[in-house]
N, C-alpha and C positions, 0 to 999 in steps of 0.2 A: 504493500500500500504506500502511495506515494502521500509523502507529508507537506509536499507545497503546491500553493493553487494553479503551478502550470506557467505563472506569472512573472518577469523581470524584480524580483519581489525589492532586493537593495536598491535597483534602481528610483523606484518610487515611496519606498521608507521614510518618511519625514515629510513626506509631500499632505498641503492639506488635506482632512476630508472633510467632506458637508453634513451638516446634518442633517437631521430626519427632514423630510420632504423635500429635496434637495433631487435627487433624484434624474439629472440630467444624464444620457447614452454616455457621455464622454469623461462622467464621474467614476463610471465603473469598474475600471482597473484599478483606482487610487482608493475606492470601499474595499473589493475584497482584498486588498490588502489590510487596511483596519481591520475586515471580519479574521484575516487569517492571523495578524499580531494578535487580535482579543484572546481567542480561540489557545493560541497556543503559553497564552501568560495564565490559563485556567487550570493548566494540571492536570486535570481529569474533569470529567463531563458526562451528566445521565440526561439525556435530550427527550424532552415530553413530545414522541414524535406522535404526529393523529394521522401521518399518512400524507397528512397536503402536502403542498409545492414548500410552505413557506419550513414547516420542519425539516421536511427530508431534504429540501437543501443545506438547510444549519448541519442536519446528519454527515452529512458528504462534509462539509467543511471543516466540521470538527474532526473526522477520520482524517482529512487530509492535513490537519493540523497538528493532530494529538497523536496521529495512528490508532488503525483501530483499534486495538488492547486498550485504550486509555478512555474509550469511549462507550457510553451503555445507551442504545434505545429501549423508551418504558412506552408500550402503546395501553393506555389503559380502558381496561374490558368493563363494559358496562350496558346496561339497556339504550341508552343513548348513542351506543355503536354502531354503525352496520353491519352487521356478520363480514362484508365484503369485504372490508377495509383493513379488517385487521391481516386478514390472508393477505393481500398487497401489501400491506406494511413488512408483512415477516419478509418477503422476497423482496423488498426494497434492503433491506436491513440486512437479510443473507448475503445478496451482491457484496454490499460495500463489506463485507467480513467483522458486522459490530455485532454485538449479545444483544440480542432481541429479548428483553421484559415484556409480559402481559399481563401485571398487576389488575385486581380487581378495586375500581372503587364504586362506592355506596352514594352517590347521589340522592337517592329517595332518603336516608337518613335524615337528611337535612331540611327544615324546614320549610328556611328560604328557598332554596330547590323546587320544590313541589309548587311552592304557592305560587310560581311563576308570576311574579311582580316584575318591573323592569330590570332588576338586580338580580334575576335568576345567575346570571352567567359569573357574577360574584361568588355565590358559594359553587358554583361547580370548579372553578377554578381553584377553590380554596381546597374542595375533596380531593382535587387531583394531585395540590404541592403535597397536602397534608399527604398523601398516600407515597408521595414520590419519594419526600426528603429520607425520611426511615431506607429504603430500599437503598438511596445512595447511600446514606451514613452508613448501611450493614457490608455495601463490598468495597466501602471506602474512598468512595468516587466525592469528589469534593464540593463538584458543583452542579445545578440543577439549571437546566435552562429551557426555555419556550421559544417559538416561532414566532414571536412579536415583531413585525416590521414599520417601519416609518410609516408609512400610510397608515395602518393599526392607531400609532399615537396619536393620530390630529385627525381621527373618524369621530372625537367627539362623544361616542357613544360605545365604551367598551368598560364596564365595569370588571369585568375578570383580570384587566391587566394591574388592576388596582389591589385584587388581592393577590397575586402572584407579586408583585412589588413587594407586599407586605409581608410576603414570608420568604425572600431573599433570592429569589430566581434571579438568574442573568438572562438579559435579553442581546445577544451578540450581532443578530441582524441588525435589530434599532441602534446599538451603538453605533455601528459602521454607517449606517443612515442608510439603508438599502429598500429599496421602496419595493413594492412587489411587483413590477414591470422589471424592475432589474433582477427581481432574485428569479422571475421568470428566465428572463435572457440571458442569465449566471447560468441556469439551471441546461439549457438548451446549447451551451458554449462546452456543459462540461457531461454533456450525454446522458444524463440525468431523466426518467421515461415519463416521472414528476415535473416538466418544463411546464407542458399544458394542460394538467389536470383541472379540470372545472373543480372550483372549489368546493369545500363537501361540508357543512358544516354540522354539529352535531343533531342529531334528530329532537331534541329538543327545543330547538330554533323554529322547528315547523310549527308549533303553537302557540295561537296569538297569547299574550299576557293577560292573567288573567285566569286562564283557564288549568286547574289541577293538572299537573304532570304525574302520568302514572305507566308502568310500566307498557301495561297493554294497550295504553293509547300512543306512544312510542312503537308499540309493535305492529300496531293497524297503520302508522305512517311508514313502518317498513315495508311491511305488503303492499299496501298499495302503488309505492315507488316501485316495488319493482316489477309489478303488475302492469304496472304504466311502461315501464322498459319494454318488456315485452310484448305488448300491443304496438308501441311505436315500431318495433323492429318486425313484426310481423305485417306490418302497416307501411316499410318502410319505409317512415317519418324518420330520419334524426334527425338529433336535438345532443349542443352540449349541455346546457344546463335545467335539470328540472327536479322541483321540489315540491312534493303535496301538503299543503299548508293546512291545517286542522283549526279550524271555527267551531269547533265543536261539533255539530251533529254534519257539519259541511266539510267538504276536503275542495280545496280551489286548490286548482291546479296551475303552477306555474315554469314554463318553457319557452326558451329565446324567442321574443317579439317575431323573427321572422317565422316561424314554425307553427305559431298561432292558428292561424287560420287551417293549417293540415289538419291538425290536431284537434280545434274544436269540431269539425265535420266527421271523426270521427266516433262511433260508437262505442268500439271495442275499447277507445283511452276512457274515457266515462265509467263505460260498465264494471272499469279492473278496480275504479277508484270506489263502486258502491262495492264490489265484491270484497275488500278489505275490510268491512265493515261501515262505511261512513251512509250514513241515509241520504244524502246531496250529493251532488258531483257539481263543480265546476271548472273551464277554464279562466283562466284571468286576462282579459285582452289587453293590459298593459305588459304584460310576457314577463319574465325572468328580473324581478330584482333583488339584490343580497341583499339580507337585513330587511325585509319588506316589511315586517311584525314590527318592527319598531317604528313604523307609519299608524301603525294604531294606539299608541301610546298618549292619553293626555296633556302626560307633562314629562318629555323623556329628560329633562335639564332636573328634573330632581335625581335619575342616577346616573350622572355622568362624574 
């Protein structure tokens, strides 16, 4: 395993970097260089990987910084997971030669959690350090770190990074200021199959605030996604991005703006989404937005 990013690295050593939202094509050489100094002044490294682009890039650059031996991915197993992702994660994590962790945490333990208020994402963040730090402290890995990137810090509306702050994670993308267009084009520079992954966030996201998170209402947005998968592909509609959003006795469906119209003409996407369980089906004709559930929030500036 090779321990450096590929990069003229003395040549650019000392040279500015920008910070967070900074983010210009021709920053790019002079961050991963920051990300590769960070990375390698850590010692050791247990990386909260979920599988995205923006972890399994940190993954790749901590092996290339740390070598693998020095580095532990933890993909942590929960109802909020997709079965899917964690199998891509192990063979993301096999490649690069790191110890693949599948820690379980307890989500529904927590209050906040369940009562999905707009702070939901604060205690799941806080289950996951809490879960993490122990597993580091026992193989003696020093440091614990997230996928947090530049863009992430100035979205305004991310209470998790707040309790990950608070219980000592490093965020090595955001130091380096690397925004996720770049960790994109990082990712795709260095063969990485996470360059273009549609982001995936966790199934808990899919319901609006407000409404009880519970296990099996997590498991009827699993089915149904992928019930929708395979109508599209039997349909074949593709679609990068799509997620069945749960209103409660409603699943709205939502898939990139241009695919809309394929999709709502059909039947078979509709009918997967009442067969999951949901009494309603819809699709959403303003298509595919991240974060869209935080459009229904009264007053999202109380948890920011």
């Amino acid at each position: 395993m090779s321990h450096t990013s590929g990069l003229d690295v003395p040549a650019l050593r000392g040279a500015p970097v920008p910070g967070p939202g900074a983010g210009r094509p021709d920053d790019l050489p002079r961050q991963l260089v920051a990300l590769h100094d960070r990375l390698s002044g850590l010692d050791s490294v247990l990386v909260a990987f979920s599988g995205g682009a923006d972890s399994a890039f940190l993954l790749a650059a901590a092996a290339r910084a740390l070598g693998a031996e020095r580095v532990v991915a933890a993909t942590a197993v929960s109802p909020s997971l997709p079965a899917a992702e964690l199998a891509a994660a192990a063979r993301f994590a096999d490649d690069l030669g790191v110890r693949h962790l599948h820690p379980h945490t307890d989500e529904m333990s927590r209050a906040g959690y369940r009562a999905n208020a707009g702070n939901r994402c604060y205690f799941c963040k806080a289950e996951l350090l809490d879960v993490l730090w122990p597993v580091a402290e026992r193989l003696g890995v020093a440091h614990v770190a997230t996928g947090t990137n530049a863009d992430d810090a100035v979205a305004g509306f991310r209470p998790g990074i707040r309790a990950a702050a608070e219980r000592g994670a490093v965020t090595p993308l955001l130091d380096a200021g690397l925004t996720k267009a770049q960790v994109r084009a990082a990712s795709r520079e260095w063969g990485l199959v996470t360059w273009d992954k549609p982001a995936a966030a966790c199934l808990s996201s899919r319901v609006a605030f407000g409404i009880e998170i519970t296990p099996s209402r997590l498991g009827r947005i699993e089915r149904a996604e992928a019930g929708v998968r395979q109508a599209l592909a039997d349909d074949g509609i593709e679609v990068a991005n799509l997620r069945v959003r749960d209103l409660g006795e409603t699943g709205k469906l939502e898939v990139d703006r241009a695919a809309v119209p394929a999709v709502t003409a059909s039947a078979a996407v509709l009918d997967a989404v009442l067969a999951a369980g949901f009494a309603e089906a819809e699709v959403d004709p303003r298509g595919f937005r991240s974060g869209s559930m935080n459009e229904l929030l009264a007053d999202p500036a109380r948890y920011r």
